[in-house]
N, CA and C of each residue as an Amber inpcrd file, in Angstrom:
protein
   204
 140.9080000  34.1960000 -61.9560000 142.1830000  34.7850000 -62.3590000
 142.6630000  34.1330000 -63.6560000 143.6490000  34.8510000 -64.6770000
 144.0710000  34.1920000 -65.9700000 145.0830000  33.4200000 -65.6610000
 144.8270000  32.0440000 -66.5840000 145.8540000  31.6460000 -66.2550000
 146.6190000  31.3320000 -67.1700000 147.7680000  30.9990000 -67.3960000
 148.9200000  30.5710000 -68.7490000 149.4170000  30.0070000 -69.2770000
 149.1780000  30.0530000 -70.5370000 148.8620000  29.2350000 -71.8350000
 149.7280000  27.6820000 -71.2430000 149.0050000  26.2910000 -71.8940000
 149.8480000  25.4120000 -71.4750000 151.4190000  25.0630000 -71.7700000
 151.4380000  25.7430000 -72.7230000 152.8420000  25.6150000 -73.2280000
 153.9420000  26.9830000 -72.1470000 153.3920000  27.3680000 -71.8440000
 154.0190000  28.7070000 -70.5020000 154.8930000  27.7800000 -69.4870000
 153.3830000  27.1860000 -68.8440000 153.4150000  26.1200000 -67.8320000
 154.2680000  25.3720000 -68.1320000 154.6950000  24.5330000 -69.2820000
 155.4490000  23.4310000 -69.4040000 157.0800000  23.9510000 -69.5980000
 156.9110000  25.3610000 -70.0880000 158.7360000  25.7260000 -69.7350000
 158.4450000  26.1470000 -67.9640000 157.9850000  26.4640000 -67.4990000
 158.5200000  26.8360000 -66.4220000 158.8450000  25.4790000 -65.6730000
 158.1010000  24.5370000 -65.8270000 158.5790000  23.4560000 -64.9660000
 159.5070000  22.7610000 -65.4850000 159.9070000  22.5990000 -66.7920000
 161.1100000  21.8750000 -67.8510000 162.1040000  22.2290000 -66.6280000
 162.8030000  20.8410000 -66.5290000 164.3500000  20.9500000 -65.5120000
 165.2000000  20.5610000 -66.7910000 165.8930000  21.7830000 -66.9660000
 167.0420000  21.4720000 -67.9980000 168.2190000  21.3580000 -67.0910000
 169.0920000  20.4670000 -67.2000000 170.7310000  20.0650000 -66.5170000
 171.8390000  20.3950000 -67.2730000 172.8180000  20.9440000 -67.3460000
 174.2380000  21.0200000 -68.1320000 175.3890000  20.2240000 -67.0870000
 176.0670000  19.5690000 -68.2560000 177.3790000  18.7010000 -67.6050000
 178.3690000  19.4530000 -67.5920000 179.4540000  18.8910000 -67.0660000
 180.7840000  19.7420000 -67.7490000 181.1950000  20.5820000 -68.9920000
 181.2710000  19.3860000 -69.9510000 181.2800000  20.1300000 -70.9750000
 180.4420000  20.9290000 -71.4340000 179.3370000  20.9380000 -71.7490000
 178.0000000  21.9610000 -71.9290000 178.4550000  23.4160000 -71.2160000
 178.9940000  23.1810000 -69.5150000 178.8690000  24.1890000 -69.0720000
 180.1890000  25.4340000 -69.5890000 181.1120000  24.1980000 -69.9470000
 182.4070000  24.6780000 -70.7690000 182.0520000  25.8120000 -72.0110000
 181.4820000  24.8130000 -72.3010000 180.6210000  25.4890000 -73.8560000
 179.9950000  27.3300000 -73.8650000 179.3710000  27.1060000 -72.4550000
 178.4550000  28.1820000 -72.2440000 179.4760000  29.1940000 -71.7750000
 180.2030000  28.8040000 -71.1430000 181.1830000  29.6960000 -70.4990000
 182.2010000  30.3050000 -71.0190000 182.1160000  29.4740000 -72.7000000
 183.8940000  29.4990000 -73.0800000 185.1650000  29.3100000 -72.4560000
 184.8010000  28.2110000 -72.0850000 186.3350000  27.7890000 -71.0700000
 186.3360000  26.3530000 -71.5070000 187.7200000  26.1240000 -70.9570000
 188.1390000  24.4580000 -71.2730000 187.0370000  23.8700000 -70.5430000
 187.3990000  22.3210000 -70.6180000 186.5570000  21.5420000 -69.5880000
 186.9050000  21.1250000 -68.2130000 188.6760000  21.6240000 -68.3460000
 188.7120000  21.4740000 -66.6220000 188.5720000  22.9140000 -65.5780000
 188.6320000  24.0290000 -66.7020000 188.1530000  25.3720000 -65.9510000
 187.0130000  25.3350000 -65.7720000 185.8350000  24.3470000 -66.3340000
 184.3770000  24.3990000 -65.7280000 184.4560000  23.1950000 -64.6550000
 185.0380000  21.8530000 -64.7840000 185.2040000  21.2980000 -63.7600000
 185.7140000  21.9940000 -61.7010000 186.2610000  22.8990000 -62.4270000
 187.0500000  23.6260000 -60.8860000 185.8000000  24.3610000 -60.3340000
 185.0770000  25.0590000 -61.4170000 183.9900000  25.8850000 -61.3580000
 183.0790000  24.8100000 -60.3240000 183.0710000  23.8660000 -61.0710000
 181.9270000  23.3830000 -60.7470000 182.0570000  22.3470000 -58.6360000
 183.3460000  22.8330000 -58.8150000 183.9890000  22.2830000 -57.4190000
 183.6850000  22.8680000 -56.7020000 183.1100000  24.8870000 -56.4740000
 183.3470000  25.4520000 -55.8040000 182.2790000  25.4530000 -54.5840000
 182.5530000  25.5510000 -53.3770000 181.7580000  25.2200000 -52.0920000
 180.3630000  26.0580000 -52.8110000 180.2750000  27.4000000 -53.4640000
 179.1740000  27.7600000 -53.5360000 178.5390000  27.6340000 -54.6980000
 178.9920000  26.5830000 -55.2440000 178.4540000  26.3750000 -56.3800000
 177.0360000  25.7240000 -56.3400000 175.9360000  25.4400000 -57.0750000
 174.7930000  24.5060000 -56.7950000 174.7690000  23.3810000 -57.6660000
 176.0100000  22.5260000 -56.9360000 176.3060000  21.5610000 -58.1000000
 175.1060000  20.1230000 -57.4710000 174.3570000  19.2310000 -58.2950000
 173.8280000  18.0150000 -58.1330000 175.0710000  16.8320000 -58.9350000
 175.1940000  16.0640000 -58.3130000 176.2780000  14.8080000 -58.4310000
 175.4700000  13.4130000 -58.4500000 174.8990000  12.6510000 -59.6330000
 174.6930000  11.5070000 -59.6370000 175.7110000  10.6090000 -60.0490000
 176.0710000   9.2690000 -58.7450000 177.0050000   9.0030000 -59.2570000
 178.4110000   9.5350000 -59.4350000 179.6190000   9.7190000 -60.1690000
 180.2500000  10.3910000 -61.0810000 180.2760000  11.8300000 -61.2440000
 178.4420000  12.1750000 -61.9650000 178.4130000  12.4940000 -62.7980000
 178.0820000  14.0640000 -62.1970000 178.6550000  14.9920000 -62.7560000
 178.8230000  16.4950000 -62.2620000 177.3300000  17.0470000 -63.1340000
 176.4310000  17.7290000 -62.6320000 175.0420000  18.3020000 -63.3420000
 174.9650000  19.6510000 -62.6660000 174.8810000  20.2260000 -62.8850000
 173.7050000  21.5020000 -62.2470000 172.5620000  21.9360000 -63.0230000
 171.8780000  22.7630000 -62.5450000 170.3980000  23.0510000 -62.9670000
 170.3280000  23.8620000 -63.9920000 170.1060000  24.2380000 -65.0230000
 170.3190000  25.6060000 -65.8840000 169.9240000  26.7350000 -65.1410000
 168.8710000  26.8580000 -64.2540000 168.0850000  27.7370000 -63.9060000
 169.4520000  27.7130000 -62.4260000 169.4650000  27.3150000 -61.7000000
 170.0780000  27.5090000 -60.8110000 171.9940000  28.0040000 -61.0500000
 171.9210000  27.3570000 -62.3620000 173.4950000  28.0430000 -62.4750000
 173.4090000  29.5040000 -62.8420000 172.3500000  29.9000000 -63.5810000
 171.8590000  31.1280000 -63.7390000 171.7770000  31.8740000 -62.7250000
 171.2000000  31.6880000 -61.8860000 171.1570000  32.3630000 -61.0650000
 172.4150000  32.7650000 -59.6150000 172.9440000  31.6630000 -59.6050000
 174.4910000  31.6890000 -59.4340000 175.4770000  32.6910000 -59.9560000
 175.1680000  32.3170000 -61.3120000 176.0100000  33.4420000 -62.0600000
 175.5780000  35.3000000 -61.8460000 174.1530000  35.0920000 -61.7570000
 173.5790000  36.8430000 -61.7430000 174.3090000  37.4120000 -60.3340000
 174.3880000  36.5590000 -59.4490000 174.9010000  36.8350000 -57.8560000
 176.0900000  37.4660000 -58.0220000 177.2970000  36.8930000 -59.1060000
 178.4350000  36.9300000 -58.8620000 178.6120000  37.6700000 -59.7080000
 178.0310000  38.4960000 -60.4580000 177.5490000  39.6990000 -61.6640000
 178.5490000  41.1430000 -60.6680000 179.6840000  41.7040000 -61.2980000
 180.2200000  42.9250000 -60.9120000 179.4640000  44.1270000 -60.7960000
């Protein structure tokens, strides 16, 4: 079977993270309207520490769910 190119392979496994602000950024919102966001029971938030992260790929897909 074919398989794909190594550079394919290496984005699909790349774990990109956004913080607060980043996610602010993406969203166009302040940084405490992504903080609340990022509070919400169904959110797929990861917490090291402090520190508020989620997945790019998983906030993505978060977001397509909640798509009107």
């Amino acid at each position: 079977p074919p398989t794909e190119p190594p550079e394919l392979q290496a984005e699909e496994t790349k774990l990109e993270f956004l913080d607060v602000s980043e996610l602010a950024k993406l969203l166009k919102c302040s940084v405490p309207t992504a903080r609340g966001i990022m509070h919400r029971r169904d959110f797929p938030l990861l917490t090291i520490g402090r520190k508020m992260l989620v997945m790019k790929k998983a906030f993505e897909k978060w977001a397509m769910e909640r798509r009107d």
